[in-house]
N, C-alpha and C positions, 0 to 999 in steps of 0.2 A: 770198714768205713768207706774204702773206694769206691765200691759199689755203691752206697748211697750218695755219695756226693764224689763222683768223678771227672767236675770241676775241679775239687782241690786239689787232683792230684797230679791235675796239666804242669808241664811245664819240667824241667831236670831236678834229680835229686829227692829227698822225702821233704814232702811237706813239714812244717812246722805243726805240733801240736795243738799251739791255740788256733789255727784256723780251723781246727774242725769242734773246739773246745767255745770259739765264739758261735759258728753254725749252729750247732745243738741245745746253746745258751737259748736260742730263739726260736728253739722246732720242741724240744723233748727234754728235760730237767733229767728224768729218771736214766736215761741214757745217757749224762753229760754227769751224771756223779759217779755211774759206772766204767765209763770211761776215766773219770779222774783219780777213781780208786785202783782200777786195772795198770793204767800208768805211776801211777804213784809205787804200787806194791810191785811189778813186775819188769819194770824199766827202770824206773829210780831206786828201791830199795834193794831189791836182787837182780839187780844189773852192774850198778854203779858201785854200791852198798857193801855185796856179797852177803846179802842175809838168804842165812839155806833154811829158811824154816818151812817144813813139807804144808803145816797149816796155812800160812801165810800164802803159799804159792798156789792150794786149792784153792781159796779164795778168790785170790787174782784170777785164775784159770777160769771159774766161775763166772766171774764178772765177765770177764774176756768173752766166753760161749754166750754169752747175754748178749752183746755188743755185735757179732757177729749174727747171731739168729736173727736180731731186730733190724741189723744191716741187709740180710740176704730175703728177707721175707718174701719180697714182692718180686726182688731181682731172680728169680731163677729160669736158666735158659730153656 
């Protein structure tokens, strides 16, 4: 997501989620629910959680490679 918007990421420390979570609200729906489901399953539920489930993580993993491909599209050096 830096790539696509690396405004949010000026400044120290990691950005807050909603600010890229509000961004996307206004640009792309299909990326801002992939994004909420990749965070949800891969940050908060087997991060925090500790849920090992292998399906669960393909998923997120999935979402995740979506959210990046749709990030780096345009940006390649």
């Amino acid at each position: 997501m830096d790539a696509k918007y690396p405004e949010i990421k000026k400044g120290k420390g990691r950005p807050d989620i909603s600010k890229y979570k509000n961004k996307l609200s206004k640009e792309n729906l299909k990326i801002l629910s992939k994004l909420v489901y990749a965070y949800d399953t891969l940050h908060l539920a087997m991060g925090y959680d500790g849920n090992l489930s292998y399906n669960l993580a393909q998923e997120g993993i999935k979402n995740a490679i979506d959210i990046i491909d749709w990030a780096t599209e345009n940006n390649v050096d």
